[in-house]
C-alpha positions as CSV (number, residue, x, y, z in Angstrom):
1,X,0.0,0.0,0.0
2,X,1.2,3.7,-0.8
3,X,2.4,5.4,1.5
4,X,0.7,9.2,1.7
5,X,2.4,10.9,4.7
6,X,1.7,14.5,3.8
7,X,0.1,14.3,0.8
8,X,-2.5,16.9,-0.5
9,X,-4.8,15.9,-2.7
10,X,-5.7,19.6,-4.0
11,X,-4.5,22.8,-5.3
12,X,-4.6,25.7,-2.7
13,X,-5.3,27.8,-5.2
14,X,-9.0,26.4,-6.1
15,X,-10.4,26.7,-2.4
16,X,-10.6,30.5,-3.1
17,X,-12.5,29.8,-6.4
18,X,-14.9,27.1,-5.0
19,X,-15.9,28.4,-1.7
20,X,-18.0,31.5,-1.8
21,X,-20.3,33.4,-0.1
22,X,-23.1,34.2,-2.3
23,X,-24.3,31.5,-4.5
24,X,-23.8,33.8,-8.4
25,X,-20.4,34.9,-7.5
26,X,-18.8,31.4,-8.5
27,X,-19.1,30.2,-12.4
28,X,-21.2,28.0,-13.5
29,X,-19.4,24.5,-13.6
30,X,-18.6,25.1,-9.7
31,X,-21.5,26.0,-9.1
32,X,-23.1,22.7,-10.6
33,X,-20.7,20.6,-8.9
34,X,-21.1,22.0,-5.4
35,X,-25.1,22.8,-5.2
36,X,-26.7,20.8,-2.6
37,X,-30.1,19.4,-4.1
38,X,-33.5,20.7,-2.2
39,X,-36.0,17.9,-1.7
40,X,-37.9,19.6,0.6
41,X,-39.9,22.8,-1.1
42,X,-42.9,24.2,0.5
43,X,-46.1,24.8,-2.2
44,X,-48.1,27.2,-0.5
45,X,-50.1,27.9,-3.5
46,X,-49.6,25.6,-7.0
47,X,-52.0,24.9,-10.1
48,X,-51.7,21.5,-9.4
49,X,-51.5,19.0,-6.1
50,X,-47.6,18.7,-5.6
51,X,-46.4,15.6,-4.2
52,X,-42.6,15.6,-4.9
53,X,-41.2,18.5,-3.7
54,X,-37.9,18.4,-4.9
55,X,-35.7,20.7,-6.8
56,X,-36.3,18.9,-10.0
57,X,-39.7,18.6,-9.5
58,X,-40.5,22.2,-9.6
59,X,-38.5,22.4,-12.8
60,X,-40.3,19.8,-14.3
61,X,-43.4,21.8,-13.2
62,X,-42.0,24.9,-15.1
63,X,-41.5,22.9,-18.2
64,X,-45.0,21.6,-18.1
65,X,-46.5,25.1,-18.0
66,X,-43.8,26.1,-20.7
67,X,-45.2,22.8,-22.9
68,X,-48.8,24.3,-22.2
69,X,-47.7,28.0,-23.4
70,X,-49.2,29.4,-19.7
71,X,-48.1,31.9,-17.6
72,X,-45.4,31.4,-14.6
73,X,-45.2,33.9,-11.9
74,X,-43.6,32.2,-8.9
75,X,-42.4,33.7,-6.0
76,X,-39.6,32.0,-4.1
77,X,-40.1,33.7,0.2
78,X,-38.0,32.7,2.9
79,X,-35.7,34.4,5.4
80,X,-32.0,35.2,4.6
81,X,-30.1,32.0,4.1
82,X,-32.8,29.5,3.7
83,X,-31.1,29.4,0.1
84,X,-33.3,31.0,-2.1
85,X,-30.5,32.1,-4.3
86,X,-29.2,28.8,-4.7
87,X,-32.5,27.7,-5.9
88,X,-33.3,30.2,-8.6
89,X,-29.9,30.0,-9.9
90,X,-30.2,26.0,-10.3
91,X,-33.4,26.7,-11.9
92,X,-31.9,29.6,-13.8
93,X,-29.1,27.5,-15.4
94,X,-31.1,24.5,-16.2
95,X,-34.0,26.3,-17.5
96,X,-31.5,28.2,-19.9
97,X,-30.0,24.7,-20.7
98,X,-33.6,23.9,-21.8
99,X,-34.3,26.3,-23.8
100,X,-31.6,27.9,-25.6
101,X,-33.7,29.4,-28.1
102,X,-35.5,31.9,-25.6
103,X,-34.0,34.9,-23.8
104,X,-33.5,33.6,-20.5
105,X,-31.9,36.3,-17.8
106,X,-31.1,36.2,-14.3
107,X,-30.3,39.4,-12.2
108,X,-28.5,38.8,-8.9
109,X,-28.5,40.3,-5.7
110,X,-25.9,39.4,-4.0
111,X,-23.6,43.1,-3.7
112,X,-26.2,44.7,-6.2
113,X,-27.5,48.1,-6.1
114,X,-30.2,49.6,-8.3
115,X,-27.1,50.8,-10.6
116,X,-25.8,47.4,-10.9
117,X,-29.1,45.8,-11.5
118,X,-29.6,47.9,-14.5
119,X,-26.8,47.7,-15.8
120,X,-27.4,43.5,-16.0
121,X,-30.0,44.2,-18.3
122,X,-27.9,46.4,-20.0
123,X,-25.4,43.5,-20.1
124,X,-27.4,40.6,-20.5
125,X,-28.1,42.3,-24.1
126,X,-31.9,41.1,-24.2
127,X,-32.3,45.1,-25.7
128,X,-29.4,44.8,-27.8
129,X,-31.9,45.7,-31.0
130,X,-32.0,48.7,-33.1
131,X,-36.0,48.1,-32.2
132,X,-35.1,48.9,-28.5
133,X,-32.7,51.4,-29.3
134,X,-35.0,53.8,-26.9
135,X,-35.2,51.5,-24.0
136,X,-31.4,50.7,-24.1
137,X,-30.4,54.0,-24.3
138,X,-32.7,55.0,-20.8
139,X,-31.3,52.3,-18.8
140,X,-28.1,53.4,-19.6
141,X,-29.2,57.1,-19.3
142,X,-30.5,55.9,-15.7
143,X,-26.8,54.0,-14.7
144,X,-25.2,57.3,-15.5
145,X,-27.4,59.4,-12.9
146,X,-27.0,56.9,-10.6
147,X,-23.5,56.7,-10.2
148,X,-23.0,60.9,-10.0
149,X,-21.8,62.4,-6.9
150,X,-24.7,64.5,-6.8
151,X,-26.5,61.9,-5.9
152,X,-27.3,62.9,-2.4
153,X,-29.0,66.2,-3.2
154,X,-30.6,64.9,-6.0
155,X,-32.4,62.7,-3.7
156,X,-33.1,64.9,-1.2
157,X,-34.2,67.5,-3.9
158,X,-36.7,64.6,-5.3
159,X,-37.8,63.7,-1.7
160,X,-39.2,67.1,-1.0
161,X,-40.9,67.2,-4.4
162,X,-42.7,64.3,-3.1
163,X,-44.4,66.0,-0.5
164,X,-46.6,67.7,-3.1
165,X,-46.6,64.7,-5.4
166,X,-47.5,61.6,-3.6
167,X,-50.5,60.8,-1.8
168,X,-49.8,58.9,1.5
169,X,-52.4,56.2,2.6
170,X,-52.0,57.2,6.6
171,X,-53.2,60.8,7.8
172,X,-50.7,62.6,9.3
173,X,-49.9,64.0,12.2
174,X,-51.3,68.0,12.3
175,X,-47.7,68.9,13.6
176,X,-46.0,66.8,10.7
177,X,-48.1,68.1,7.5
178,X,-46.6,67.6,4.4
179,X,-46.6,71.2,3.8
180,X,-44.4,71.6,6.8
181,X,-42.3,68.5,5.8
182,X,-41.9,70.3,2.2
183,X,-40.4,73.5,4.2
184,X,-38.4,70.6,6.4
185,X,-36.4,69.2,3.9
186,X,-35.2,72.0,2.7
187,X,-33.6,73.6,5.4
188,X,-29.9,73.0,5.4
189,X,-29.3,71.8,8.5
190,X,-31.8,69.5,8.4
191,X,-30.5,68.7,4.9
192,X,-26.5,68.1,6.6
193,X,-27.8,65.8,9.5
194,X,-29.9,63.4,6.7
195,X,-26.3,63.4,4.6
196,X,-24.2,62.7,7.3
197,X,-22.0,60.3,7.6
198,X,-23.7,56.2,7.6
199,X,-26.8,58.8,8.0
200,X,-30.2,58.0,6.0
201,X,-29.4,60.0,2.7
202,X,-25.9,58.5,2.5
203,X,-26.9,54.7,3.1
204,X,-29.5,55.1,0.4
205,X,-26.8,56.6,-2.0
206,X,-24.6,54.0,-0.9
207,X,-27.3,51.0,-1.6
208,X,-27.9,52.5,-5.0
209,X,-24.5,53.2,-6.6
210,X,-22.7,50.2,-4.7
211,X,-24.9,47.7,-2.8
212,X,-23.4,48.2,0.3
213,X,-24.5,49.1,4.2
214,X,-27.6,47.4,4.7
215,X,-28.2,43.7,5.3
216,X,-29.5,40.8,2.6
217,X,-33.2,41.8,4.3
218,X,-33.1,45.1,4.7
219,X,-34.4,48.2,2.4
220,X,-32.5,51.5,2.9
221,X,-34.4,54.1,4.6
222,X,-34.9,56.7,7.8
223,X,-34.8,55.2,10.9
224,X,-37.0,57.0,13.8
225,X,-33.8,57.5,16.0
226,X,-32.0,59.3,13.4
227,X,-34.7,62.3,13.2
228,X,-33.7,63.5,16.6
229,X,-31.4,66.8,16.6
230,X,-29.0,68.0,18.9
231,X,-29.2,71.0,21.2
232,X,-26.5,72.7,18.2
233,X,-28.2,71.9,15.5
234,X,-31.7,72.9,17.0
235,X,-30.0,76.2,17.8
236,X,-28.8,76.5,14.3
237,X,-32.5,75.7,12.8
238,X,-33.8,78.4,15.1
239,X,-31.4,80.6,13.9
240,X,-31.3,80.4,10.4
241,X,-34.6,78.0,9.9
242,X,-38.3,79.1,9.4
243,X,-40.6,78.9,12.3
244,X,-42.6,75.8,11.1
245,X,-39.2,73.5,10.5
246,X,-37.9,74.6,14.3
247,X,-41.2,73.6,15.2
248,X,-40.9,70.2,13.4
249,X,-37.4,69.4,14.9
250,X,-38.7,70.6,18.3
251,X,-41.1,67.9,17.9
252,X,-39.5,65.2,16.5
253,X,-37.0,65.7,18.9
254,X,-38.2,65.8,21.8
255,X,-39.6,62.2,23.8
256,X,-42.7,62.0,20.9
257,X,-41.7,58.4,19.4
258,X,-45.0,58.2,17.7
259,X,-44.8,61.3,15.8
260,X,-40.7,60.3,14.6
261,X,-42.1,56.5,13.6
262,X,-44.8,58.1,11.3
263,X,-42.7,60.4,10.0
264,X,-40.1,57.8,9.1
265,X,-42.4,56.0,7.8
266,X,-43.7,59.2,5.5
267,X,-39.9,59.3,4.4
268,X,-39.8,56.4,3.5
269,X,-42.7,55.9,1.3
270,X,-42.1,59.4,-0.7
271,X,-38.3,57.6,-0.8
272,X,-39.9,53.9,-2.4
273,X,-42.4,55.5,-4.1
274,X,-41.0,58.4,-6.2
275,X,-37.9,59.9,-4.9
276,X,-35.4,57.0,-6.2
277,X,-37.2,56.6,-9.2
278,X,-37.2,60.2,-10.2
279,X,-34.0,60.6,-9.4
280,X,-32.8,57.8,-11.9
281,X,-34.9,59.3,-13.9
282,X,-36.1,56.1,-14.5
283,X,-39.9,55.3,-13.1
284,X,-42.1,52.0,-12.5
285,X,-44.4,53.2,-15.5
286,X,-40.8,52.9,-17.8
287,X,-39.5,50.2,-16.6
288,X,-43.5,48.2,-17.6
289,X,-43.1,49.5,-20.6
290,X,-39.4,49.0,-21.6
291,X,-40.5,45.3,-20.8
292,X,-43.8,45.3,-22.3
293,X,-41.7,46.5,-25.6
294,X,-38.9,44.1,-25.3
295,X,-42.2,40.9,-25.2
296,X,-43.7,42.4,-27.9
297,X,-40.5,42.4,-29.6
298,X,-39.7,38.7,-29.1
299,X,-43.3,37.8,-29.5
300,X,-42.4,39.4,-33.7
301,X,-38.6,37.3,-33.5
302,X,-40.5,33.5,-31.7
303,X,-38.9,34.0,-28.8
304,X,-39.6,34.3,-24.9
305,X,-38.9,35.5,-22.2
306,X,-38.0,34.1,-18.7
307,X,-36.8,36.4,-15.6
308,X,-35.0,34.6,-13.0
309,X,-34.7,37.6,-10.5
310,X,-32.8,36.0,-6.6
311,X,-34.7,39.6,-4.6
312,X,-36.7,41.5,-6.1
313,X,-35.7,44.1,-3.4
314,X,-33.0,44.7,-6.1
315,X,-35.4,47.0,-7.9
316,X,-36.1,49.3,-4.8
317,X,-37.9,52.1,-6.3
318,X,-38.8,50.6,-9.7
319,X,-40.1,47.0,-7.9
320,X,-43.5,48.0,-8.5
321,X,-43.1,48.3,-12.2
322,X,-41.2,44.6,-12.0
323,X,-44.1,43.5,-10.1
324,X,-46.7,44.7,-13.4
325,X,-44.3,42.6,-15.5
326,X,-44.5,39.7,-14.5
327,X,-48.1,39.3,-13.3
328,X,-48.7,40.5,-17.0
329,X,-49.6,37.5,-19.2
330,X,-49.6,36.7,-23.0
331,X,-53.4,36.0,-23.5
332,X,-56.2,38.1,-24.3
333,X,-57.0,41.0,-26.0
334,X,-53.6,43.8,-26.5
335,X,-51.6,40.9,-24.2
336,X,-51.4,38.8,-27.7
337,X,-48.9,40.7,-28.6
338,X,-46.6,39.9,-25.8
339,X,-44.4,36.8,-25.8
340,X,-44.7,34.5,-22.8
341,X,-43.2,35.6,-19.9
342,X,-41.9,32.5,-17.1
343,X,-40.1,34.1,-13.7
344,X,-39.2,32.9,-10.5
345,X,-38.4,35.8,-7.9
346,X,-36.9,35.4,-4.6
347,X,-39.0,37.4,-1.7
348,X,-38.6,38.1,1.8
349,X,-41.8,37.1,4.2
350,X,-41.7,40.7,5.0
351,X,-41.7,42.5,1.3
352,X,-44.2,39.5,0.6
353,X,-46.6,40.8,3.6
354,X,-45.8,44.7,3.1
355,X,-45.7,44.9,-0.7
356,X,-47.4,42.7,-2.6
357,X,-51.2,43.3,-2.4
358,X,-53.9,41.2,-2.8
359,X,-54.8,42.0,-6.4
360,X,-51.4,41.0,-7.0
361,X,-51.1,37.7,-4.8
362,X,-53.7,36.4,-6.5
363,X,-51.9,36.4,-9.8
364,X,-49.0,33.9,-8.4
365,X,-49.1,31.2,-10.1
366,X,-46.6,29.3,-7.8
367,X,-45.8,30.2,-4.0
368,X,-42.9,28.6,-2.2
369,X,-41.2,28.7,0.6
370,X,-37.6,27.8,2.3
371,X,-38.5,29.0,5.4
372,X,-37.5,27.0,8.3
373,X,-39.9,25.2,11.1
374,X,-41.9,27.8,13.0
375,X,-40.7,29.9,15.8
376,X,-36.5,28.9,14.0
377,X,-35.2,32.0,12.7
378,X,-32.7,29.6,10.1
379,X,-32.9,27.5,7.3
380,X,-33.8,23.6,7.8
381,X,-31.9,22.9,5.3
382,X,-28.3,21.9,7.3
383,X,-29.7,21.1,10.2
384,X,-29.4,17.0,9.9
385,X,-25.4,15.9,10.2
386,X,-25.7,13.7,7.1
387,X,-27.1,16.4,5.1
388,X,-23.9,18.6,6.7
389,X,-21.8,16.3,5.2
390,X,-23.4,15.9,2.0
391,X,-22.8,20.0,1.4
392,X,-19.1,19.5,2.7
393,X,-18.2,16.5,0.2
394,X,-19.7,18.3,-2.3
395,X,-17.2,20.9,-1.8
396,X,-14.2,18.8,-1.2
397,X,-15.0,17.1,-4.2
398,X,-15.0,19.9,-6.3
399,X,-12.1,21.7,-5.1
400,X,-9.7,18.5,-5.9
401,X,-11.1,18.6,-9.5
402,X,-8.5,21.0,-11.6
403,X,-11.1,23.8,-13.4
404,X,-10.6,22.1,-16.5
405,X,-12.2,18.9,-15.1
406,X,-15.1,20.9,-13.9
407,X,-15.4,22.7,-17.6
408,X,-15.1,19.5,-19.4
409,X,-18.3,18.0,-17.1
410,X,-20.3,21.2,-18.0
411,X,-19.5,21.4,-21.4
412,X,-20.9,17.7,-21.9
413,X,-24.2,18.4,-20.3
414,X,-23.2,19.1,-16.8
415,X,-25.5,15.5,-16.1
416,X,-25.7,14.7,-12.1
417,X,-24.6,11.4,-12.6
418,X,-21.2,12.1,-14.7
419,X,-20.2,14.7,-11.9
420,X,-16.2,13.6,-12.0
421,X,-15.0,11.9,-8.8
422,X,-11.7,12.9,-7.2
423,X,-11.4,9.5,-5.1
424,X,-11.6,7.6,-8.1
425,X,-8.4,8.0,-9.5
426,X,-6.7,8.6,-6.5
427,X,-3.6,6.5,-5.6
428,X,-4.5,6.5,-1.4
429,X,-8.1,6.2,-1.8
430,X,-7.8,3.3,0.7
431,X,-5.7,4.3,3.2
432,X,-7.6,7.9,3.3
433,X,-11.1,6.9,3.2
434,X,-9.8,4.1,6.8
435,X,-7.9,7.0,8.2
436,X,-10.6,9.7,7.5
437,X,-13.9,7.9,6.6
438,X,-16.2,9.0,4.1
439,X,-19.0,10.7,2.2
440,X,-21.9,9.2,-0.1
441,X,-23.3,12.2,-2.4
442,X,-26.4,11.3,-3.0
443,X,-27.3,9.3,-6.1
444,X,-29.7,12.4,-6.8
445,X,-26.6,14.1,-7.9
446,X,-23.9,11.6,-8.3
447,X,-22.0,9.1,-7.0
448,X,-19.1,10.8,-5.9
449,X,-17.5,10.6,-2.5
């Protein structure tokens, strides 16, 4: 028998490209190899009775509604790290495998802002046609706005538009008109405090140009706490402020927590609803009908269209212009003229409950969820050891094949069962697998140990 005293059976190099956190920041033929099948999907609402509730279940349940030319609008919910992402890009790659002839598109999340969102569409070339010339040209019109260093005022300048623009659905406080608000946001004090450093205004402009400073869950936006001034800056309002916005600060700032939680919550709807969008120069109206032009123009050229979006909380500001996309199907009437649209969104439970009204939940065709047991704030989904050790042989597997191997495997058809073993051809398989033991992946994936 060989001896392997200090042998390594991998490349230190391919750790770093294997192991990542988000599950779209590694390429496809790693990604392949190292996904960890889901078997047990939740249906919450389905056109038919779903018995297996695996991964490639629900793919096959695409491809039946793609074989009956009907509508898919499925929504993905479940709380950060239940691995929504990992679904929709499985899905996302084999559903593109299928059906190379249609425009299939995913849009990540992962380190996205509204910038970088655009500019996948931008890149994923479904308007690359002198027929979309228009559209094209607005989304990259919208890129350039957002990255400015203006960005900050722009928003502010938007927000207190918005005040005279935007009808709020709460009645507010006599203290906190909008008229008073409208006067508020002007003042520059006020204006210095919101752009402050890791203050509202900057984490906003931050989460648009970059991605950055909130978590996976989170929308940017005022918090209550940060509407309270200082003594020195209430001095300065006093000073150089009208009456009403000393009045307003007065208020906000002094023990009133009601009054700061509706007002942040006034914020932050003018914010959603038309601040971000105006300043992109770039509303939900265009972005319905940038995508109701691009269906009609693959509708003329045979093609579809399938949207495989991992959080729709990508499109803060615009998401409500997403959301008449895709409940927006092919038949009847004008709709004829569309193409047929399949997506799979990933949602939080809490955009799900705040965002999506009824009108609209009653046009998903498919509701899922990855959420874990009640009352367990994590996944289920690595909480049995053998499972554990399923994800980690995956892994190890995968980084002991060169990149090449991994290519080779994708290029072929990227089939489960051909997934290359690393123990196969090794020299100490036997005196390893005594020293070390090891690990069955399942024979839903491969064989390989």
């Amino acid at each position: 028998m060989p001896r392997c005293t200090r042998y390594q059976c991998w490349k230190t190099e391919r750790v770093g490209r294997v192991i990542a956190k988000a599950a779209l920041d590694i390429d496809r033929s790693t990604f392949l190899a190292t996904h960890m099948p889901m078997r047990e999907i939740v249906y919450e609402k389905s056109p038919l009775e779903i018995e297996n509730t695996s991964e490639k279940n629900l793919l096959a349940e695409l491809e039946r509604m793609t074989r009956e030319d009907q509508h898919v609008f499925t929504v993905v919910k479940g709380i950060p790290g239940t691995g929504k992402s990992h679904l929709i890009r499985w899905l996302f790659e084999r559903y593109k495998q299928q059906h190379p002839e249609d425009r299939v598109l995913l849009i990540e999340r992962a380190n996205a802002s509204l910038r970088r969102t655009i500019q996948q569409i931008i890149d994923s070339g479904v308007f690359q046609s002198p027929k979309l010339n228009e559209q094209l040209n607005q989304l990259k019109n919208a890129t350039s706005i957002l990255s400015s260093e203006g960005l900050a005022d722009t928003l502010l300048n938007n927000l207190q538009v918005a005040t005279s623009e935007v009808t709020w659905h709460e009645k507010l406080h006599r203290r906190i008109s909008s008229e008073r608000i409208s006067a508020f946001l002007l003042d520059q004090t006020v204006r210095e405090h919101f752009k402050r450093p890791d203050g509202p205004i900057e984490r906003v402009v931050k989460y648009l140009q970059e991605g950055r400073g909130l978590r996976s869950d989170e929308i940017p936006g005022f918090k209550p706490e940060e509407l309270v001034f200082d003594p020195q800056q209430k001095r300065k309002i006093s000073q150089e402020g009208y009456r009403n916005v000393q009045e307003v600060a007065d208020d906000i700032s002094r023990d009133n927590s009601k009054q700061r939680e509706q007002l942040a919550r006034y914020l932050n709807f003018l914010l959603t609803n038309y601040s971000i969008s105006r300043t992109a120069n770039l509303t939900s109206s265009d972005l319905r009908e940038m995508f109701n032009e691009l269906r009609r123009h693959l509708q003329q050229q045979g093609q579809n269209l399938a949207l495989f979006i991992e959080d729709i909380t990508a499109f803060t500001g615009i998401d409500a212009g997403l959301i008449d996309v895709l409940i927006t199907q092919h038949t009847g009437g004008a709709n004829r003229a569309f193409c047929r649209l399949t997506s799979v969104i990933g949602i939080t439970d809490a955009y799900f409950t705040d965002n999506l009204p009824d009108n609209v939940r009653e046009r998903i065709t498919h509701q899922l969820t990855l959420n874990a047991k009640a009352g367990i704030d994590e996944s289920d989904m690595l909480r049995e050891e053998s499972t554990i050790v399923e994800f980690v042989a995956r892994y190890l597997n995968a980084i002991r094949i060169d990149q090449e191997g991994l290519e080779r495997w994708e290029k072929s058809g990227a089939n489960e069962s051909s997934l290359p073993n690393a123990c196969m051809s090794c020299q100490f398989r036997e005196p390893c697998h005594n020293a070390f033991g090891y690990a069955n992946i399942s024979v839903e994936s491969s064989d390989a140990q």
